[in-house]
PDB file as gemmi writes it, atoms N, CA and C in Angstrom:
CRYST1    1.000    1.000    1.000  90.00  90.00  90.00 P 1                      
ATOM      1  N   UNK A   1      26.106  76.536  60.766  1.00  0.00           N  
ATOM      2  CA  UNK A   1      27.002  77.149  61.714  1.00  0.00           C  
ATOM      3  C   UNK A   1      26.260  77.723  62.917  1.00  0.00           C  
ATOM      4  N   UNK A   2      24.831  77.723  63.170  1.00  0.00           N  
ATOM      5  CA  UNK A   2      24.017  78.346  64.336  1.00  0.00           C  
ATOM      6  C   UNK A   2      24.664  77.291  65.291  1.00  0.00           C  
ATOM      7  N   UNK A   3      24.920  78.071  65.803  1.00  0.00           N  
ATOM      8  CA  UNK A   3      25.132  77.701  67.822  1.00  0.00           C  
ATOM      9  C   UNK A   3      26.811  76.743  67.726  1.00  0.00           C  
ATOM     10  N   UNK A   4      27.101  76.945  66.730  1.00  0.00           N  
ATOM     11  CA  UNK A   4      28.341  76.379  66.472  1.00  0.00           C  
ATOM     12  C   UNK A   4      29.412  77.967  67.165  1.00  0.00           C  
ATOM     13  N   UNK A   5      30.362  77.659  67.994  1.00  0.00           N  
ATOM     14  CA  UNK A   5      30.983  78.683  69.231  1.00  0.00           C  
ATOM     15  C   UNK A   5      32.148  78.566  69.568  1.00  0.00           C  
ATOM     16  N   UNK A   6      32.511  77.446  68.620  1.00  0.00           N  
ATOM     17  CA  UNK A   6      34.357  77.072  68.588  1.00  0.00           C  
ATOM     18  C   UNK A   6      34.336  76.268  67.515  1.00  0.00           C  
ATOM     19  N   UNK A   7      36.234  76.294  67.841  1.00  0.00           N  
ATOM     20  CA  UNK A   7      36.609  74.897  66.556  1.00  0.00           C  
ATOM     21  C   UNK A   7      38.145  75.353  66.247  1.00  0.00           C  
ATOM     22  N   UNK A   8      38.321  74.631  65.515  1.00  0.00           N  
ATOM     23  CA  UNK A   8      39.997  74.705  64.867  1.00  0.00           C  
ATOM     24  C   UNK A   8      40.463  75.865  63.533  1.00  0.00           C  
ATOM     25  N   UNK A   9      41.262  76.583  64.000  1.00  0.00           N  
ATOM     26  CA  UNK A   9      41.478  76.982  62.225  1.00  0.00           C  
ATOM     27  C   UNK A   9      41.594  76.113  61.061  1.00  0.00           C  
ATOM     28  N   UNK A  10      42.203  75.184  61.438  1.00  0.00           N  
ATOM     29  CA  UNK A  10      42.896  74.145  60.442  1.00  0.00           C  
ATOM     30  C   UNK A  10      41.726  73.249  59.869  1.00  0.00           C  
ATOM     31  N   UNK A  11      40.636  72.677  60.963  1.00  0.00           N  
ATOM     32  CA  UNK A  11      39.392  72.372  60.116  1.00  0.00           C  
ATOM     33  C   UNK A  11      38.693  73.430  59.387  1.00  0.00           C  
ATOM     34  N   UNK A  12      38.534  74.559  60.205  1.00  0.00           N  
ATOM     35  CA  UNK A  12      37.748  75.254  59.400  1.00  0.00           C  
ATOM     36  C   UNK A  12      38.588  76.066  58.069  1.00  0.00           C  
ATOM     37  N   UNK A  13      39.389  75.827  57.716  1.00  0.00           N  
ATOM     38  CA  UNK A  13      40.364  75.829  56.065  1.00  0.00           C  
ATOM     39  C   UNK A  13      39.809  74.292  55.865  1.00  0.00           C  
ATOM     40  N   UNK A  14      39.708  73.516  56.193  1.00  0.00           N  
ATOM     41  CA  UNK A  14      39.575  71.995  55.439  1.00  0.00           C  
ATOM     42  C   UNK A  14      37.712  72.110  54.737  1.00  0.00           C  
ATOM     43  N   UNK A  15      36.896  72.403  55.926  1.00  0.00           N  
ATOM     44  CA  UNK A  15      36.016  72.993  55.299  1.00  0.00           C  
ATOM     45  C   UNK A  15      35.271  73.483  54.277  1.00  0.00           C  
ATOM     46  N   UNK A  16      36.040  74.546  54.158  1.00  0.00           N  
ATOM     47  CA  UNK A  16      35.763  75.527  53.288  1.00  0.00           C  
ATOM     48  C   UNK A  16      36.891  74.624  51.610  1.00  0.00           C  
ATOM     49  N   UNK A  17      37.924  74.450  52.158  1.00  0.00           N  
ATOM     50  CA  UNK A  17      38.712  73.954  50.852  1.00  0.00           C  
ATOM     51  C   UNK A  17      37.609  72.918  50.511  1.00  0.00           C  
ATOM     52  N   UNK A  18      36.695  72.551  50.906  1.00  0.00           N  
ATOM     53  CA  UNK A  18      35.760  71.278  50.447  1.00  0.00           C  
ATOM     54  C   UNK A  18      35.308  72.129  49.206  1.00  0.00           C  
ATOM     55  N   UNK A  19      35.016  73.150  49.425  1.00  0.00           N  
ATOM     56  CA  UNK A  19      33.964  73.818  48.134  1.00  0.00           C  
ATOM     57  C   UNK A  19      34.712  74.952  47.376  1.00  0.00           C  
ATOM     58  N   UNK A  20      35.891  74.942  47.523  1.00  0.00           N  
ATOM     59  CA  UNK A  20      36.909  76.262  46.667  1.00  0.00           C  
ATOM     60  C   UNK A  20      38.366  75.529  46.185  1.00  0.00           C  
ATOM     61  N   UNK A  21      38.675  75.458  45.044  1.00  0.00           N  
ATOM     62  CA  UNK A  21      39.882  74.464  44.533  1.00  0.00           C  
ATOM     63  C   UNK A  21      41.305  74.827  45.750  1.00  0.00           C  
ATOM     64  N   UNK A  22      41.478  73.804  44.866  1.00  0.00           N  
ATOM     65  CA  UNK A  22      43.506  73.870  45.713  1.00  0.00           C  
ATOM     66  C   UNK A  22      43.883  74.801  44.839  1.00  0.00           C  
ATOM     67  N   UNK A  23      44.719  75.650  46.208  1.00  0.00           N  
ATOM     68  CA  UNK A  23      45.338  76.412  45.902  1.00  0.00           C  
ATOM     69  C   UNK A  23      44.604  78.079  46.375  1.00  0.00           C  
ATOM     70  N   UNK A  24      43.075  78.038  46.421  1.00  0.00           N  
ATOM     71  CA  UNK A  24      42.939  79.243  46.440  1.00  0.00           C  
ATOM     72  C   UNK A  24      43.149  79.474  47.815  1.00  0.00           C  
ATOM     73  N   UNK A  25      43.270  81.167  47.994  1.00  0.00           N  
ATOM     74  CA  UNK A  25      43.105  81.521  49.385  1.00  0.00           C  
ATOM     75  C   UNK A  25      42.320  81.717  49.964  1.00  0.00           C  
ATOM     76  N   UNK A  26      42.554  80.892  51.203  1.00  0.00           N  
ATOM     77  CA  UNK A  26      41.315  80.839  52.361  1.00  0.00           C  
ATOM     78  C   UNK A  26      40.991  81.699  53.340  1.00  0.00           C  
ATOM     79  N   UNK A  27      41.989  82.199  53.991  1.00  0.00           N  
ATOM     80  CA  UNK A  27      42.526  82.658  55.003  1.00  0.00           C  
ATOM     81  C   UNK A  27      44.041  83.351  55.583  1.00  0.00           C  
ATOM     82  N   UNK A  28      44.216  84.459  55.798  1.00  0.00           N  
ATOM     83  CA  UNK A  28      44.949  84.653  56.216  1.00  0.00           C  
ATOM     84  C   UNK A  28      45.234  85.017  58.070  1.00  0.00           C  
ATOM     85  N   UNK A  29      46.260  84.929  58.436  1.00  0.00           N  
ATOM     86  CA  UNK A  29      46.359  85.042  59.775  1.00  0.00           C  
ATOM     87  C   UNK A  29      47.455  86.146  60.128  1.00  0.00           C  
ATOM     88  N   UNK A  30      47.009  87.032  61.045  1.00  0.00           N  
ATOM     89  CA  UNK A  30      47.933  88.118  61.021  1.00  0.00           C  
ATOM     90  C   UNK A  30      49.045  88.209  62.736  1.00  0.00           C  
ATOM     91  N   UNK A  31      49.221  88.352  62.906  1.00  0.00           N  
ATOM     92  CA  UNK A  31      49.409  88.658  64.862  1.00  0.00           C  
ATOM     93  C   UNK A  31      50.359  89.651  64.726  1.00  0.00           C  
ATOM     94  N   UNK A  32      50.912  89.807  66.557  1.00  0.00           N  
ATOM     95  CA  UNK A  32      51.718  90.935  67.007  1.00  0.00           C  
ATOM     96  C   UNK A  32      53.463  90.202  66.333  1.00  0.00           C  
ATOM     97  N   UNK A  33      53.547  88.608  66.166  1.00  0.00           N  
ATOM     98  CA  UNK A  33      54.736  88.461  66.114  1.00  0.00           C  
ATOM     99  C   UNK A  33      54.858  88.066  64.542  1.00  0.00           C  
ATOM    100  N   UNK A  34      55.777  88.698  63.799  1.00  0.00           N  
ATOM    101  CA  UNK A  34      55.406  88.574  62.302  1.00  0.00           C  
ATOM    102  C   UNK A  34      55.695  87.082  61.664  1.00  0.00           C  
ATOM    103  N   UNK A  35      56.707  86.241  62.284  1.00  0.00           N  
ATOM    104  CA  UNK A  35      57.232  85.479  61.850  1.00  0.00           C  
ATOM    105  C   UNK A  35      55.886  84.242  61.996  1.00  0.00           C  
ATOM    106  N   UNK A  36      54.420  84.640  62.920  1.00  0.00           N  
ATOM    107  CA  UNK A  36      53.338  83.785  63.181  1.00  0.00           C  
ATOM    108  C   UNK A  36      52.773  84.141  62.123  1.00  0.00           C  
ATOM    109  N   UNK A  37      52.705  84.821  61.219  1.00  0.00           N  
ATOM    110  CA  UNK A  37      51.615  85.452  60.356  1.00  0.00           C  
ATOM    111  C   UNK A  37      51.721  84.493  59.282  1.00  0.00           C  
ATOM    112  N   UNK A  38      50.217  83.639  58.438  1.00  0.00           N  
ATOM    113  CA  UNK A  38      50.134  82.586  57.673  1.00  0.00           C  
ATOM    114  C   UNK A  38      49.188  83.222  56.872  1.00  0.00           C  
ATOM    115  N   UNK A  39      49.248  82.176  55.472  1.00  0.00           N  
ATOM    116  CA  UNK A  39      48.304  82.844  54.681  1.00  0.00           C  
ATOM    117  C   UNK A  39      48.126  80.774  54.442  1.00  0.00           C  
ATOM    118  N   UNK A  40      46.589  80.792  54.905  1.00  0.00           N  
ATOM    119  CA  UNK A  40      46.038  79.412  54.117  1.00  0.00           C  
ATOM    120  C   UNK A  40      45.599  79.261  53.036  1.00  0.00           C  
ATOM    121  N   UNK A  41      45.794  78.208  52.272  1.00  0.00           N  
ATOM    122  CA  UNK A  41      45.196  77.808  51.050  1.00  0.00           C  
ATOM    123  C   UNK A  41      44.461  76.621  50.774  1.00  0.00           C  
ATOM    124  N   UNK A  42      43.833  76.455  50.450  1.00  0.00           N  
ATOM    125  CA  UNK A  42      43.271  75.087  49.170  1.00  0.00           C  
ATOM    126  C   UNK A  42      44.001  74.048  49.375  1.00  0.00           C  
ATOM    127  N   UNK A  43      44.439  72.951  49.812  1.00  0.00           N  
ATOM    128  CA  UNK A  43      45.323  71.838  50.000  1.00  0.00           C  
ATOM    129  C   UNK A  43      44.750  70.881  49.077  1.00  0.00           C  
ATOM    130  N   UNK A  44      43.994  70.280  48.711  1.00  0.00           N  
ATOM    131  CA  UNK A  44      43.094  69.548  48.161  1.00  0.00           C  
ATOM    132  C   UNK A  44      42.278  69.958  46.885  1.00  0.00           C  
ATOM    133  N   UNK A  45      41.780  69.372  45.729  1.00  0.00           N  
ATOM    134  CA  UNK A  45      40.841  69.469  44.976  1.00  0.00           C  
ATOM    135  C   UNK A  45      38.947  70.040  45.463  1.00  0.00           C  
ATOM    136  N   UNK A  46      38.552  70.825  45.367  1.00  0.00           N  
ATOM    137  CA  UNK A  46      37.262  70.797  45.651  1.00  0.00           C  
ATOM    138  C   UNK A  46      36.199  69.765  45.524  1.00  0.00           C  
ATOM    139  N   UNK A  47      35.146  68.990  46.238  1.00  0.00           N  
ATOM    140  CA  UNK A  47      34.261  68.348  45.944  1.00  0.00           C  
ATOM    141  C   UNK A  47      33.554  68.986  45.410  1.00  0.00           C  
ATOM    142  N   UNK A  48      32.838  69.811  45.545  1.00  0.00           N  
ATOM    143  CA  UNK A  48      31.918  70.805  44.466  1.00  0.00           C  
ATOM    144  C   UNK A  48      32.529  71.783  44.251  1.00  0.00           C  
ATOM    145  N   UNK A  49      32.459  72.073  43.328  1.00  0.00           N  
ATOM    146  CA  UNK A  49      32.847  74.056  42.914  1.00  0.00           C  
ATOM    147  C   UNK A  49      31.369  74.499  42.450  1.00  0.00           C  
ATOM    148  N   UNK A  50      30.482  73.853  42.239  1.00  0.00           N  
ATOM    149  CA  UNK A  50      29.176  74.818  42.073  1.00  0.00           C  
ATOM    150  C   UNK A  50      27.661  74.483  42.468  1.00  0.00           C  
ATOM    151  N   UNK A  51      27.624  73.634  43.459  1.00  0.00           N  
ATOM    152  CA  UNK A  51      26.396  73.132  44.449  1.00  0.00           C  
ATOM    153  C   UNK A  51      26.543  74.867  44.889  1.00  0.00           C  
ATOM    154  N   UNK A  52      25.056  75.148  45.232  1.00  0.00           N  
ATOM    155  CA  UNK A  52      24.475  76.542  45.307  1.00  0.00           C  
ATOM    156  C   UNK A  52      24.821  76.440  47.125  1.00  0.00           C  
ATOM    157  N   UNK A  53      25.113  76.894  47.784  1.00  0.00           N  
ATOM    158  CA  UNK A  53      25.526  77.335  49.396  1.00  0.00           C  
ATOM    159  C   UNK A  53      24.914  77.858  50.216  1.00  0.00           C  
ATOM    160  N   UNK A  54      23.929  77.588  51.256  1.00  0.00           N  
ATOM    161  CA  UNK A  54      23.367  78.860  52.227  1.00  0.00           C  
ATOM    162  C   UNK A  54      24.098  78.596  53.800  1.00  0.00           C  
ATOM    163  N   UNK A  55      24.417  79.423  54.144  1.00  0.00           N  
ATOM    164  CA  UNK A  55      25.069  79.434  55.346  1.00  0.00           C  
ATOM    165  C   UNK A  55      24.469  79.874  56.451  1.00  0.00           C  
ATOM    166  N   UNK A  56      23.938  79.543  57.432  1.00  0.00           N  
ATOM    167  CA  UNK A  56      22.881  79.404  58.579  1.00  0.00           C  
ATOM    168  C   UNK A  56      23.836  79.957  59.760  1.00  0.00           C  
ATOM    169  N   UNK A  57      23.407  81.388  60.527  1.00  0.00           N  
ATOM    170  CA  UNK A  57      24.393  81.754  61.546  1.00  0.00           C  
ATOM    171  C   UNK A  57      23.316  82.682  62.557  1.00  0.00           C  
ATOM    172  N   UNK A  58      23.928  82.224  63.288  1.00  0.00           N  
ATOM    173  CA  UNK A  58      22.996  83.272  64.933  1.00  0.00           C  
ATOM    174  C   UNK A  58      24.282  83.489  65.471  1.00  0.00           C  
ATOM    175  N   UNK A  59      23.612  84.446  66.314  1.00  0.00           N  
ATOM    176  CA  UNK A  59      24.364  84.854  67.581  1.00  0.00           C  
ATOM    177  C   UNK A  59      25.226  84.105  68.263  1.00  0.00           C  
ATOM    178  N   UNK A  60      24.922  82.818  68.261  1.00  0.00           N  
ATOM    179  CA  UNK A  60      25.916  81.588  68.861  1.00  0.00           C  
ATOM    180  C   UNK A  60      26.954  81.332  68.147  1.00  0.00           C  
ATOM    181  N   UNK A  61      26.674  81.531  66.822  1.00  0.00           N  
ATOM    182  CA  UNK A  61      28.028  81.571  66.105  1.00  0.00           C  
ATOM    183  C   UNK A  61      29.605  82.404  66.072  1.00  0.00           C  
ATOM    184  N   UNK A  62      30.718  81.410  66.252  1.00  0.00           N  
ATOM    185  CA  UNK A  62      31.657  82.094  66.918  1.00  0.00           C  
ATOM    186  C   UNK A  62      32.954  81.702  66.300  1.00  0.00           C  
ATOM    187  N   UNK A  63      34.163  82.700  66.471  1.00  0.00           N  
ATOM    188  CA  UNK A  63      34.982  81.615  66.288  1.00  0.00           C  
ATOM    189  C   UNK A  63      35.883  81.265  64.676  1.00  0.00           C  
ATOM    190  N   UNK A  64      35.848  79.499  64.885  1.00  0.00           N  
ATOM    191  CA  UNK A  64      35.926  78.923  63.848  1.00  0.00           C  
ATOM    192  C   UNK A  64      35.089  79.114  62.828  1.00  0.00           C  
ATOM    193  N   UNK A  65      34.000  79.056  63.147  1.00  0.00           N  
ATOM    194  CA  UNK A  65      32.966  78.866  62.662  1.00  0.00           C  
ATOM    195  C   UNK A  65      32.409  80.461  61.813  1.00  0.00           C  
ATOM    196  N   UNK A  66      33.147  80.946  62.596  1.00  0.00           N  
ATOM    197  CA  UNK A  66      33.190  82.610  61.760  1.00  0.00           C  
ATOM    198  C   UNK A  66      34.075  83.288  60.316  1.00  0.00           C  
ATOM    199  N   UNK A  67      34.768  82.334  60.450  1.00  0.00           N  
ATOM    200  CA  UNK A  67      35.820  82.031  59.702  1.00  0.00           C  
ATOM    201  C   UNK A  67      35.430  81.436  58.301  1.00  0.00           C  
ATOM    202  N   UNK A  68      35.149  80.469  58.575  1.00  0.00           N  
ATOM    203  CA  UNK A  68      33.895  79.469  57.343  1.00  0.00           C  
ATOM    204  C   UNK A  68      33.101  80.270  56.997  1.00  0.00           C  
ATOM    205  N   UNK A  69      31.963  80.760  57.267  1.00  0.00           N  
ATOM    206  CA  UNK A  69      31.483  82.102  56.758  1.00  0.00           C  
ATOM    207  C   UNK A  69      32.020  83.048  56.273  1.00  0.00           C  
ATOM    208  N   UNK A  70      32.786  83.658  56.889  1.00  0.00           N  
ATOM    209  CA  UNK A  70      33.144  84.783  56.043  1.00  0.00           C  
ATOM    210  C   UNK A  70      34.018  84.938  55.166  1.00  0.00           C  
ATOM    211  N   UNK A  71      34.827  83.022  54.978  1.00  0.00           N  
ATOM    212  CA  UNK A  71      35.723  82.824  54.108  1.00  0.00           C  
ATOM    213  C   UNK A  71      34.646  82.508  52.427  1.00  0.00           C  
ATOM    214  N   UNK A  72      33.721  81.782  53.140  1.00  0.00           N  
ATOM    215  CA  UNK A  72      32.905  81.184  51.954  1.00  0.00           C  
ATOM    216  C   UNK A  72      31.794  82.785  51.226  1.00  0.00           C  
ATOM    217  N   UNK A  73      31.875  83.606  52.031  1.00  0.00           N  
ATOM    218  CA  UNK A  73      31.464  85.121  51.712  1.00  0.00           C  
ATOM    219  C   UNK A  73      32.410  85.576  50.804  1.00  0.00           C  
ATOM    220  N   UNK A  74      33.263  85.691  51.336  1.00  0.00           N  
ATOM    221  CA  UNK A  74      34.483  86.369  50.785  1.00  0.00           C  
ATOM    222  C   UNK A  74      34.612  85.950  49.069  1.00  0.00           C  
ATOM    223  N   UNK A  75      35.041  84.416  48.731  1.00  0.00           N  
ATOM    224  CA  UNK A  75      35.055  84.091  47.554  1.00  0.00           C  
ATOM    225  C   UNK A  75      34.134  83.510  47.115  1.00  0.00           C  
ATOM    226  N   UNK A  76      32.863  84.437  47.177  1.00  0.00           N  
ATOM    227  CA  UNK A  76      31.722  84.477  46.601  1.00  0.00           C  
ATOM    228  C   UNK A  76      30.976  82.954  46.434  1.00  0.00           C  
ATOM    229  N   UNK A  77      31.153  81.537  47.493  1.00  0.00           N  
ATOM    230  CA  UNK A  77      30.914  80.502  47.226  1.00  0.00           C  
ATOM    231  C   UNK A  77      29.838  80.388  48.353  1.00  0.00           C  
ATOM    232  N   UNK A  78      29.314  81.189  49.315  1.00  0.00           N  
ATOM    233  CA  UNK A  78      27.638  80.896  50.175  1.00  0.00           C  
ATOM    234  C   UNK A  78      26.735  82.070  49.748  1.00  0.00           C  
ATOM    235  N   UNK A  79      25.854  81.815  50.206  1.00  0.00           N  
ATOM    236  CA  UNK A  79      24.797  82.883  51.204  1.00  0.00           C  
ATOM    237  C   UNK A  79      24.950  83.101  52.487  1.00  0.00           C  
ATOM    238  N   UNK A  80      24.944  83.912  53.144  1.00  0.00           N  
ATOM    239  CA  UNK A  80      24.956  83.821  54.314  1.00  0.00           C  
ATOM    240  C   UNK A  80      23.535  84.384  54.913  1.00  0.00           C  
ATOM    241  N   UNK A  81      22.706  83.345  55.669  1.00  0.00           N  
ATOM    242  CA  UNK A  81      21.376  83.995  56.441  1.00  0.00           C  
ATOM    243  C   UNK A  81      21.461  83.837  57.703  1.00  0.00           C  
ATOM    244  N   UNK A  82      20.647  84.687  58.702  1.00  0.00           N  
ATOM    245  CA  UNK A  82      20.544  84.464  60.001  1.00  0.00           C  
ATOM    246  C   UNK A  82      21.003  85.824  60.572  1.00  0.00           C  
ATOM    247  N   UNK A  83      20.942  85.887  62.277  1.00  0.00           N  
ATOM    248  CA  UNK A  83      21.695  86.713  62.643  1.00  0.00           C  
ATOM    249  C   UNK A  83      22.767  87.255  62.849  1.00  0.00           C  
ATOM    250  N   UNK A  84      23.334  88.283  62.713  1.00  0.00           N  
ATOM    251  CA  UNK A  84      24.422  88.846  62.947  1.00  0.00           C  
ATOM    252  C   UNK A  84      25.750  87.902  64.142  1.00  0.00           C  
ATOM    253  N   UNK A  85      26.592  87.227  63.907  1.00  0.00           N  
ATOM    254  CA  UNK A  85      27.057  86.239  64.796  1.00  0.00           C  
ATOM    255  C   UNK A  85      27.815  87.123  65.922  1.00  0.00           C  
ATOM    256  N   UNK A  86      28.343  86.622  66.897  1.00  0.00           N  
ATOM    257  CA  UNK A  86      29.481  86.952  67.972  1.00  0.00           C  
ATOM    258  C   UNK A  86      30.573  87.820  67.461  1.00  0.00           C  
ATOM    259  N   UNK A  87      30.904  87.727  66.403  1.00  0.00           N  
ATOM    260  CA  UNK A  87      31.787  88.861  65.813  1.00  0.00           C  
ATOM    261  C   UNK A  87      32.756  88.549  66.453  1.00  0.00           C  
ATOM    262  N   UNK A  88      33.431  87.990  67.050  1.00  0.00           N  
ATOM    263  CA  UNK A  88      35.418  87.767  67.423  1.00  0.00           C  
ATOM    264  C   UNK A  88      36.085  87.102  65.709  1.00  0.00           C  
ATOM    265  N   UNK A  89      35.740  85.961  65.472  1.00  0.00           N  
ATOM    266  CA  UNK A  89      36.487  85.391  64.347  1.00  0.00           C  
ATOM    267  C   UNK A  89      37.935  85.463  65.395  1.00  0.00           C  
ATOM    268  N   UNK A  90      38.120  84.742  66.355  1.00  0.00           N  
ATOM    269  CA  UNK A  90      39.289  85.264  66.817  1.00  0.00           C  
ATOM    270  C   UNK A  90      39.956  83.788  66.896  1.00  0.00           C  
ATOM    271  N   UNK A  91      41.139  83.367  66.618  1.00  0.00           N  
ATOM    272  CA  UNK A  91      41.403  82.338  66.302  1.00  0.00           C  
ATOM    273  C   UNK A  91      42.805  82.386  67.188  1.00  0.00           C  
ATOM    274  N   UNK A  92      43.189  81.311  67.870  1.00  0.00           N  
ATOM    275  CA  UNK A  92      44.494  81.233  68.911  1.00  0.00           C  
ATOM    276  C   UNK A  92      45.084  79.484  68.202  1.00  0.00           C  
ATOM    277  N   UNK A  93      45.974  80.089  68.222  1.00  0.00           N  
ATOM    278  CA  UNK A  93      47.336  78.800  67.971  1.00  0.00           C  
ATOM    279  C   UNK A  93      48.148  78.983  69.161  1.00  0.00           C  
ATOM    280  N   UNK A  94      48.700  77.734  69.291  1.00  0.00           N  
ATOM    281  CA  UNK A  94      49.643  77.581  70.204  1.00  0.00           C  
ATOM    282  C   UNK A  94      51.339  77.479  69.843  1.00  0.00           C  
ATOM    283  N   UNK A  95      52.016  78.512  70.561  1.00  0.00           N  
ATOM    284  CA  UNK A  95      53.102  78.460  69.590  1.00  0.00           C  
ATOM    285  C   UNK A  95      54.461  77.732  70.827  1.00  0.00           C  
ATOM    286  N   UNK A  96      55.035  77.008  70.046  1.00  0.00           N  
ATOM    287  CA  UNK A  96      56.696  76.653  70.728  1.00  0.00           C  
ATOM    288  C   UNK A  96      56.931  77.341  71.607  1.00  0.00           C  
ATOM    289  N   UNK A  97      57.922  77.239  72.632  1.00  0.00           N  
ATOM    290  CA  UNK A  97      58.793  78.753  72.718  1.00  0.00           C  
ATOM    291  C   UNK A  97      59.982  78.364  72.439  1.00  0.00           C  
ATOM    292  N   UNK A  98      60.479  79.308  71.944  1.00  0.00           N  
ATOM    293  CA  UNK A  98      62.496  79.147  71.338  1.00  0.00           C  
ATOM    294  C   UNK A  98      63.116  78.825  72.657  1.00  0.00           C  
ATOM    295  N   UNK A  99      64.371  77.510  72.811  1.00  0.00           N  
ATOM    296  CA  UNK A  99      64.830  77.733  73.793  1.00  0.00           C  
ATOM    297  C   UNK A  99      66.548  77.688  73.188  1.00  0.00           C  
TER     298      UNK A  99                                                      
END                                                                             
């Protein structure tokens, strides 16, 4: 994930579901409008559930890519080494508008 500074939510849940079964939770998404608020999961079977994980992050790291980390942190499936990343994890969807 070094120097990695964007990307998709939706890959980065595909990602991570590579190494955590269907079904678990990946991610949740919160905002100002409630009816946007998602909780991702596991869509798929895992390819590994227990290949050992190190996760590589600098300062360039951003994003999507922040997400994958701290999802694969979270349910205890990396390491995470390197520097402290960009810190947003800030993720934008594009929504309809009602007409």
């Amino acid at each position: 994930m070094r120097g990695n500074g964007g990307g998709l939510l939706k890959e980065a849940v595909d990602i991570v579901n590579l190494f955590v079964d269907k079904g678990q939770k990946i991610v949740s998404q919160k905002g100002k409008v409630k009816e946007m608020n998602v909780e991702y999961v596991g869509l798929k079977p895992a390819v590994d559930l227990q290949i050992p994980i190190a996760i590589l992050v600098d300062r360039g790291s951003a994003s999507a890519s922040e997400i994958v980390t701290g999802a694969m942190q979270e349910l205890d499936r990396g390491v995470i080494i390197g520097q402290r990343t960009f810190g947003k994890g800030l993720v934008q969807q594009t929504v309809k508008p009602l007409l």
